[in-house]
C-alpha positions as CSV (number, residue, x, y, z in Angstrom):
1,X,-6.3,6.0,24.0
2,X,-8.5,3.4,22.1
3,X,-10.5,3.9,18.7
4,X,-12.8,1.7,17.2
5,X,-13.8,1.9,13.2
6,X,-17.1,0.6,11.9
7,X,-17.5,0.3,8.0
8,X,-21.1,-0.6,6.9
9,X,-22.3,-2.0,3.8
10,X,-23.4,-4.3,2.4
11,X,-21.1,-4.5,-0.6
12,X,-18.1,-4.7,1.9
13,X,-19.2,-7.9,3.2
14,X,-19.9,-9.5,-0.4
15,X,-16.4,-8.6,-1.6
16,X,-17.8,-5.9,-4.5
17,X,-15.6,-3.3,-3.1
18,X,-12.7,-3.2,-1.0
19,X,-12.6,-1.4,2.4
20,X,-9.6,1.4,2.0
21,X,-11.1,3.3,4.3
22,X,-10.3,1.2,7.8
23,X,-6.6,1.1,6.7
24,X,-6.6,5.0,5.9
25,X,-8.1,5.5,9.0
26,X,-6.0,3.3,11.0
27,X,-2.8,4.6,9.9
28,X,-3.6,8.3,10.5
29,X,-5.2,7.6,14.1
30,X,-1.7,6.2,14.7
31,X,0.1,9.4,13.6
32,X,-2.0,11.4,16.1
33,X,-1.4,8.6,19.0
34,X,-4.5,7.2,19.2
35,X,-4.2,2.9,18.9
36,X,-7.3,1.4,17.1
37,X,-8.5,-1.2,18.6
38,X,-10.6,-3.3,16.4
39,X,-12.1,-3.2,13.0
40,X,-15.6,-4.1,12.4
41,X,-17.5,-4.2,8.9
42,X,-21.1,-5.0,9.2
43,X,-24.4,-4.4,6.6
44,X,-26.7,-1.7,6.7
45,X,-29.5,-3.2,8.8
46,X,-30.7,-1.4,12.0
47,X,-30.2,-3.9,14.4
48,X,-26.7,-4.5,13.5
49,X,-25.4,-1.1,13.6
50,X,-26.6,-0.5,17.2
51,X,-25.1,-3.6,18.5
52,X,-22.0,-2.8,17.0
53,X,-22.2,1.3,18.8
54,X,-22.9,-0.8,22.0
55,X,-19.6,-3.0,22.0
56,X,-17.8,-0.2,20.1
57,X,-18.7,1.8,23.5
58,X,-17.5,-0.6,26.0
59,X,-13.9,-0.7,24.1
60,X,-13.0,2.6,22.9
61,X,-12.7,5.9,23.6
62,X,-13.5,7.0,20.1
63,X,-15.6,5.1,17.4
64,X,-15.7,6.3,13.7
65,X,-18.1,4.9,11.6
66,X,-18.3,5.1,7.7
67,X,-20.7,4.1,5.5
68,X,-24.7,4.2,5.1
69,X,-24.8,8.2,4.6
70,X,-26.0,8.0,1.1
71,X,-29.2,9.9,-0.3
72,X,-30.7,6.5,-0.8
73,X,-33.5,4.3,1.1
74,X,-30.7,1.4,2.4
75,X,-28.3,4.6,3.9
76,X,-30.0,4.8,7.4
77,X,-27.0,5.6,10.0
78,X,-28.0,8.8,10.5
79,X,-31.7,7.4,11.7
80,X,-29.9,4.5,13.7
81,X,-27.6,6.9,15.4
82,X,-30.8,8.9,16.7
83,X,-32.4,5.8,17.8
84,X,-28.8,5.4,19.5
85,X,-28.6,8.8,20.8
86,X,-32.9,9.2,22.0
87,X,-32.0,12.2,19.5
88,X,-34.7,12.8,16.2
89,X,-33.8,14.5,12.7
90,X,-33.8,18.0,11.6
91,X,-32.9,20.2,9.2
92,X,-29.3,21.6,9.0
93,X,-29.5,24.9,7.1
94,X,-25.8,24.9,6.6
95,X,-25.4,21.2,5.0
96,X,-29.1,22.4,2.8
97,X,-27.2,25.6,1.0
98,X,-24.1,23.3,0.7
99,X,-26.2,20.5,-1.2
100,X,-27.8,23.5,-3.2
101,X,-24.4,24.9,-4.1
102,X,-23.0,21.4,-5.3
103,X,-25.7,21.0,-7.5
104,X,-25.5,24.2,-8.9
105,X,-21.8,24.2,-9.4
106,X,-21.2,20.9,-10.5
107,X,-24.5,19.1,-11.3
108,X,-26.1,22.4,-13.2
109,X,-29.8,21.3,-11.7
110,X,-32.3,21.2,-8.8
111,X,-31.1,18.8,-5.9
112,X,-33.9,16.0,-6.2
113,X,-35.7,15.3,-3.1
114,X,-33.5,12.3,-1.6
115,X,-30.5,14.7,-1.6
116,X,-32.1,17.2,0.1
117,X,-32.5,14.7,3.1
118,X,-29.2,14.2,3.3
119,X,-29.5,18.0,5.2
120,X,-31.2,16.5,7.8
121,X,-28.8,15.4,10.8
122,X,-29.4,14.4,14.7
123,X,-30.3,17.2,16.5
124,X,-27.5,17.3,19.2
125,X,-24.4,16.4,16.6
126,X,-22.0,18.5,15.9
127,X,-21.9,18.7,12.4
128,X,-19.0,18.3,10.3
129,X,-19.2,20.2,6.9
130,X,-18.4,18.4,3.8
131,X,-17.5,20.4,0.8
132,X,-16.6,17.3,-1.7
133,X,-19.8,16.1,-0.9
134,X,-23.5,16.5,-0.4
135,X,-23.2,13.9,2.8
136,X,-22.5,16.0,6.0
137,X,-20.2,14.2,8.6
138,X,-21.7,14.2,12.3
139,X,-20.0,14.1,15.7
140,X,-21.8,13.2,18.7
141,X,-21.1,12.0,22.6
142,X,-22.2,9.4,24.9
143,X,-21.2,8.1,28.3
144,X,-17.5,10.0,27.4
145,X,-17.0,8.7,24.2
146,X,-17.0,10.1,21.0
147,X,-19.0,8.9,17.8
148,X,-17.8,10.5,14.4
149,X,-20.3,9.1,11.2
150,X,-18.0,10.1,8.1
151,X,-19.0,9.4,4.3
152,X,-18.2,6.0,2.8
153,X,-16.7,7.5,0.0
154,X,-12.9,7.4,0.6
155,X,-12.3,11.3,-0.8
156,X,-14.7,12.8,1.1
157,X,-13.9,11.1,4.2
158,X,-10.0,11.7,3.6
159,X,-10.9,15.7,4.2
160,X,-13.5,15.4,6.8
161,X,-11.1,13.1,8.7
162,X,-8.2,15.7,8.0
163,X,-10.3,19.1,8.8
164,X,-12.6,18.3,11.1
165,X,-12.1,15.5,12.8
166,X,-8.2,15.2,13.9
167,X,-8.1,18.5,14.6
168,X,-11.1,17.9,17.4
169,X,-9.5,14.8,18.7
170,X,-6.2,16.7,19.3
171,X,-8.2,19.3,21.1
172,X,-10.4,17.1,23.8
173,X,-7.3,14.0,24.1
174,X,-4.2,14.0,25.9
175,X,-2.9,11.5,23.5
176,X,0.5,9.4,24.1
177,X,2.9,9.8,21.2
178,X,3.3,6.6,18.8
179,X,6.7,6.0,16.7
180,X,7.5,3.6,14.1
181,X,10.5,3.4,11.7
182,X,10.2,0.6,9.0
183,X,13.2,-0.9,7.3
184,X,12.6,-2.6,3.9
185,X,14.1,-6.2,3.1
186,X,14.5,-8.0,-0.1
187,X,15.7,-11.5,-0.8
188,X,14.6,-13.3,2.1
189,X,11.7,-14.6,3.3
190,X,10.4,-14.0,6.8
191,X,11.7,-17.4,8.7
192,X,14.6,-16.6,6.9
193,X,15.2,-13.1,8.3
194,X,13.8,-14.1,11.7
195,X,16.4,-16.6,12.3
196,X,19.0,-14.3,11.0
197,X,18.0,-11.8,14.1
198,X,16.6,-14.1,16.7
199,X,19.2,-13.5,19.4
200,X,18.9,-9.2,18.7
201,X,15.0,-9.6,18.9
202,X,15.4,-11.4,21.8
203,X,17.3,-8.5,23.8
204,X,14.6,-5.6,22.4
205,X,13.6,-3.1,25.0
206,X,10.1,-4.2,26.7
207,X,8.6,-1.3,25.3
208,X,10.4,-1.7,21.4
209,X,7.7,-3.9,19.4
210,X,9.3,-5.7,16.0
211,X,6.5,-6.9,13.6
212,X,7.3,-8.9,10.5
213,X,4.9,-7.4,7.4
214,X,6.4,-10.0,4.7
215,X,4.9,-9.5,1.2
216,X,6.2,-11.8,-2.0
217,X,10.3,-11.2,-2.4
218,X,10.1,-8.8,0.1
219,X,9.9,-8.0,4.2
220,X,9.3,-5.0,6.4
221,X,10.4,-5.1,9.9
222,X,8.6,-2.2,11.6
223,X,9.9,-1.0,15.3
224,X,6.6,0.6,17.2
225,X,6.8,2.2,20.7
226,X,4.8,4.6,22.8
227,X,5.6,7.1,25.3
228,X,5.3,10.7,26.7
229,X,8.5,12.0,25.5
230,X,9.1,12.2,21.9
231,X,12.6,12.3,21.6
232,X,13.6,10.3,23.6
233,X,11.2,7.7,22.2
234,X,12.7,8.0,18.5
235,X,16.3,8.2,20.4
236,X,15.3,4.7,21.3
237,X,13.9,3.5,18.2
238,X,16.2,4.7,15.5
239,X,19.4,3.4,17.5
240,X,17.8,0.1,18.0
241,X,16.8,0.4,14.0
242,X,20.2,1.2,13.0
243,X,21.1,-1.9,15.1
244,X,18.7,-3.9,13.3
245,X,19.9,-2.2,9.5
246,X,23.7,-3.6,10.5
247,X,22.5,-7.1,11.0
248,X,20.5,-7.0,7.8
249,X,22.8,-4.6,5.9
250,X,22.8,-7.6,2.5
251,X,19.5,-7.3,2.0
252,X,18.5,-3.8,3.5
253,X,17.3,-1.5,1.2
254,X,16.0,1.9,3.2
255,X,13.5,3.1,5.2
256,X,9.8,3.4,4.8
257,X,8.8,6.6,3.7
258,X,11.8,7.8,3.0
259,X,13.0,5.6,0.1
260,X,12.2,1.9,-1.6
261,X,13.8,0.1,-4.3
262,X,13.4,1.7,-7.1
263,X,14.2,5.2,-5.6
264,X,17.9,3.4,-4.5
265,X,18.8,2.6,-7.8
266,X,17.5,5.4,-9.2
267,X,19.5,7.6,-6.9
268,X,22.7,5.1,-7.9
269,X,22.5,5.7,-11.5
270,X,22.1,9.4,-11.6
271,X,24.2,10.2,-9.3
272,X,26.7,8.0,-11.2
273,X,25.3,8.9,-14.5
274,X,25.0,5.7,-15.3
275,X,21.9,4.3,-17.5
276,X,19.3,1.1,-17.7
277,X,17.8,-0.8,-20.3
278,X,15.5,-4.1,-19.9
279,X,14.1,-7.1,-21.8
280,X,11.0,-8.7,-20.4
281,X,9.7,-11.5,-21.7
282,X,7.9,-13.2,-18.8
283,X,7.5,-10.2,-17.1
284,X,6.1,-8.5,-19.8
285,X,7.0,-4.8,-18.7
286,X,6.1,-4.9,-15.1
287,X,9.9,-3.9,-14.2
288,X,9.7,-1.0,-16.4
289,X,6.6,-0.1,-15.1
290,X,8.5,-0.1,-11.8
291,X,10.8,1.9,-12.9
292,X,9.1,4.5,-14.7
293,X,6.3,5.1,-11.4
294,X,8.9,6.9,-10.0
295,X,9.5,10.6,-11.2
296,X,13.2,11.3,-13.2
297,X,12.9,7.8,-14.8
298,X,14.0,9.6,-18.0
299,X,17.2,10.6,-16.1
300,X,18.6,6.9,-16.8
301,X,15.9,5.0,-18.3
302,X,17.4,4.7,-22.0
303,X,14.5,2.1,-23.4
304,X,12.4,-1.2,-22.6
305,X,11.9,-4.1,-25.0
306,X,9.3,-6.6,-24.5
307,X,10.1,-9.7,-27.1
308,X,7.4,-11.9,-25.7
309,X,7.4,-14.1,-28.8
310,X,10.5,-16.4,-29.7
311,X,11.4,-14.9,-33.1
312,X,11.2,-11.4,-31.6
313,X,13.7,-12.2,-29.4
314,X,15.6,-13.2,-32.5
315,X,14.8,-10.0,-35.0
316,X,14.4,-7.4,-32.4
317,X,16.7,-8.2,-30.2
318,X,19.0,-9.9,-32.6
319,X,20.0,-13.2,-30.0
320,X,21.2,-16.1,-32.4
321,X,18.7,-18.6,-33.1
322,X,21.3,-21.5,-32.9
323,X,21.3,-20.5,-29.0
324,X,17.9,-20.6,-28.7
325,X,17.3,-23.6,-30.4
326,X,20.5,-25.3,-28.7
327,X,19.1,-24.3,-25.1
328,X,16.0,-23.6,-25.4
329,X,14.2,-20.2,-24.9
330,X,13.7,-20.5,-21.5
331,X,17.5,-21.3,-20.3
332,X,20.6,-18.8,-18.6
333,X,22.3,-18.2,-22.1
334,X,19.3,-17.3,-23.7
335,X,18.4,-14.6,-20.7
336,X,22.4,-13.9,-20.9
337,X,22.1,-13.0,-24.4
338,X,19.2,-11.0,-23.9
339,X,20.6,-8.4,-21.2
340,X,23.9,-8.2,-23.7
341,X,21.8,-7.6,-26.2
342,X,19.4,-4.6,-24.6
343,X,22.7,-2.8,-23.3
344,X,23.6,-2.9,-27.1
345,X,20.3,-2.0,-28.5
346,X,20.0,0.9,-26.2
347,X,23.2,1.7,-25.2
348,X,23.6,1.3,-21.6
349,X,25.3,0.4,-18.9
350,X,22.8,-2.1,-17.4
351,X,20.4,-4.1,-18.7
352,X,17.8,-6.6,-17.3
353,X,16.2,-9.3,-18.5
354,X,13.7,-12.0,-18.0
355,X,12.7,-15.4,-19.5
356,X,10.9,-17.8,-18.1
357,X,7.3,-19.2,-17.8
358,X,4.5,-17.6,-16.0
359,X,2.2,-20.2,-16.6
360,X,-0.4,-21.7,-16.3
361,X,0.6,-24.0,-19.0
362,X,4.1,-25.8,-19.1
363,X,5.2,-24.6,-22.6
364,X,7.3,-26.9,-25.2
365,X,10.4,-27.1,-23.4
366,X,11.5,-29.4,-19.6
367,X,11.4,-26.5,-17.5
368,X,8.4,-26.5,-14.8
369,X,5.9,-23.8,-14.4
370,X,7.5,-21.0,-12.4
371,X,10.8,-21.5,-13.5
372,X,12.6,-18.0,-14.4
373,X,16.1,-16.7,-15.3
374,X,17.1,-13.2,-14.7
375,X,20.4,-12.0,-15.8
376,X,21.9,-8.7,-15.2
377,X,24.4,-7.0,-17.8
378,X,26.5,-4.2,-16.3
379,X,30.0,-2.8,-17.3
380,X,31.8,-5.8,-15.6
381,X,30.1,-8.8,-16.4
382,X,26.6,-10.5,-17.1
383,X,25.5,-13.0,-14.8
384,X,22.2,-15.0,-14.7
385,X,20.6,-16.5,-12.2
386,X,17.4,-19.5,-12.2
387,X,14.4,-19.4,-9.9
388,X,11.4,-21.2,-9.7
389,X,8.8,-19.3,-8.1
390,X,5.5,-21.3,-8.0
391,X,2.5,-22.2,-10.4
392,X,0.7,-18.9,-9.5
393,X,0.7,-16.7,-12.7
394,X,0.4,-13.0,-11.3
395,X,2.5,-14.4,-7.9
396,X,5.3,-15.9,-10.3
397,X,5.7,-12.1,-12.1
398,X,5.1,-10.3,-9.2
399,X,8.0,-12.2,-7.5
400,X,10.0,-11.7,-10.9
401,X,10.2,-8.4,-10.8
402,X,10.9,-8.0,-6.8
403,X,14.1,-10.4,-7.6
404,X,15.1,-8.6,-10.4
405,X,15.4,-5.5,-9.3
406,X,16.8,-6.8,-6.1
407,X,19.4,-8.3,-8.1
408,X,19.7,-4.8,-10.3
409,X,20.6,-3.2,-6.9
410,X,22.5,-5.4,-6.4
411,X,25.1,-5.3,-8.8
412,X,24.9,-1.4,-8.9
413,X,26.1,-1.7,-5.7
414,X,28.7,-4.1,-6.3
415,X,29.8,-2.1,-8.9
């Protein structure tokens, strides 16, 4: 069972806004069983949109189209889909008193006249009530397949999608079921873990997918297959994921959706009741931030200093200027000194901590652009290690802070 998604707009094709929408769709077609197809993103002209229904037709079994439902003169889906359709306009009573009620509730006035077109829908569609929004959603049929028109507006559609429009699919489709299990990497890149597994991949079940979904410092290897019989189909999967988690077990962190990093090492220390502290300096509080986006930080999280300046690394966190002078601010002692120094400050039992250079300039000392040094501080030891991770500012944090807590985990784990 095939789907197609059409997003139109004009400002998704000029880059002003970013379509969410196709990827939210996407994913939650897949949790029903039904495979999109293709993705198309065209701008709100007439022509375009019913070209794009025409080949949407040929492909797919179901086409969903957001966009161009607005009260304004450039929203005109709802008239191409009744040029579409030989269908004309009319009044929907139902999606009238829900415009009324909006503005009444929320707005405190009169709807003005633009938004009281937006009650008028195709004829022959089913419609599709919208109670976040004054823009009605419409479902209509051709030459056995289905043509949903949903909001642009990625709240709205998120409930029309859920409460009108799955549960519609699910009725008319047998649909095959669809199962994926992702297991999260860090620390290698994606050559890197595809030469490590080569020889498993090689023996996967015809009807087992892997795809590689690499992303700075980290990889997700996502197993897909599609059947009739749902547990046998997981069966399948999961023992060929465990597999796959034994190979990788170094680097493997969990499984999507049911943990990441930062939930691991969260786990770790509370279970352990163990606690964290970090210095950032290059990094400049994007591992705290990390950390504290996941509920119960407070559980472990003692405190977070960010000496971005040289002398604050000196009177706030009280490293000995000699060092930094002798090695330089940007050097393993330095970052050595620094994850000592939080686990003091704060009293903990791990510490992180960064130094390095982001860029774009060079700075005063021989190090290039890119070059980091991350140490960790735990009841055992402190050990540092040097990275050099580009000339791409936001990149060389980004990848920063995957490595660090990688290495965080790390050690925990050691430990």
């Amino acid at each position: 069972m095939l789907a197609e998604i059409i997003t139109i707009g004009d400002e998704i094709l000029i880059g002003q806004i970013v379509d969410t929408n196709s990827a939210y769709i996407s994913k939650e077609l897949n949790r029903i069983g039904v495979q999109v197809y293709q993705i198309t993103s065209i701008q709100d002209d007439r022509q375009h949109i019913l070209r794009a229904l025409e080949d949407a037709k040929k492909r797919a079994d179901i086409v969903i189209v957001t966009g161009g439902l607005g009260p304004t003169k450039d929203d005109i889906t709802k008239e191409t889909f009744c040029e579409y359709f030989n269908d004309t306009l009319v009044e929907s009573p139902e999606v009238l008193q829900n415009i009324q009620n909006i503005f009444s509730k929320y707005i405190k006035k009169k709807p003005l006249p633009a938004n009281i077109r937006q009650a008028m829908v195709p004829s022959t569609a089913q419609v599709l009530q919208n109670p976040n929004g004054t823009a009605p959603g419409i479902w209509m049929e051709k030459d056995n397949t289905v043509f949903v028109s949903l909001p642009g507006v990625p709240y709205e559609m998120k409930h029309l999608l859920t409460d009108e429009v799955f549960p519609r699919i699910i009725k008319k489709y047998n649909r095959p079921y669809i199962y994926h299990k992702t297991l999260l990497t860090y620390g290698l890149g994606e050559s890197a873990v595809a030469e490590r597994i080569e020889e498993w991949e090689d023996n996967l079940p015809k009807n087992i997918k892997l795809a590689y979904l690499p992303s700075l410092g980290r990889v997700r290897l996502r197993l897909s297959s599609t059947g009739k019989d749902k547990d046998e189909l997981e069966e399948a999967v999961n023992s060929k994921m465990n597999e796959l988690r034994q190979l990788l077990d170094d680097i493997a962190v969990g499984f999507e959706d049911e943990t990441n990093i930062v939930e691991r090492i969260a786990s770790l220390l509370t279970q352990r009741k163990q606690t964290l502290s970090l210095a950032e300096s290059c990094t400049g509080g994007s591992i705290v931030k990390e950390i504290t986006a996941i509920p119960g930080a407070s559980a472990y999280l003692k405190g977070s200093v960010v000496p971005y300046e040289t002398h604050k690394k000196v009177s706030v966190l009280g490293i000995d200027k000699t060092l930094i002078e002798q090695h330089t601010v940007v050097s393993a002692p330095v970052a050595q000194a620094m994850a000592k120094q939080a686990n003091k400050l704060f009293e903990t039992d791990y510490a992180v901590a960064t130094t390095g250079i982001a860029g774009p300039t060079k700075g005063d000392g021989d190090d290039e652009v890119g070059t980091v040094f991350i140490a960790i501080a735990s009841p055992m030891r402190v050990e540092c290690q040097k990275f050099s991770f580009g000339n791409h500012r936001e990149r060389v944090i980004l990848k920063a802070t995957n490595k660090a807590l990688e290495l965080l985990l790390k050690e925990i784990l050691k430990n």
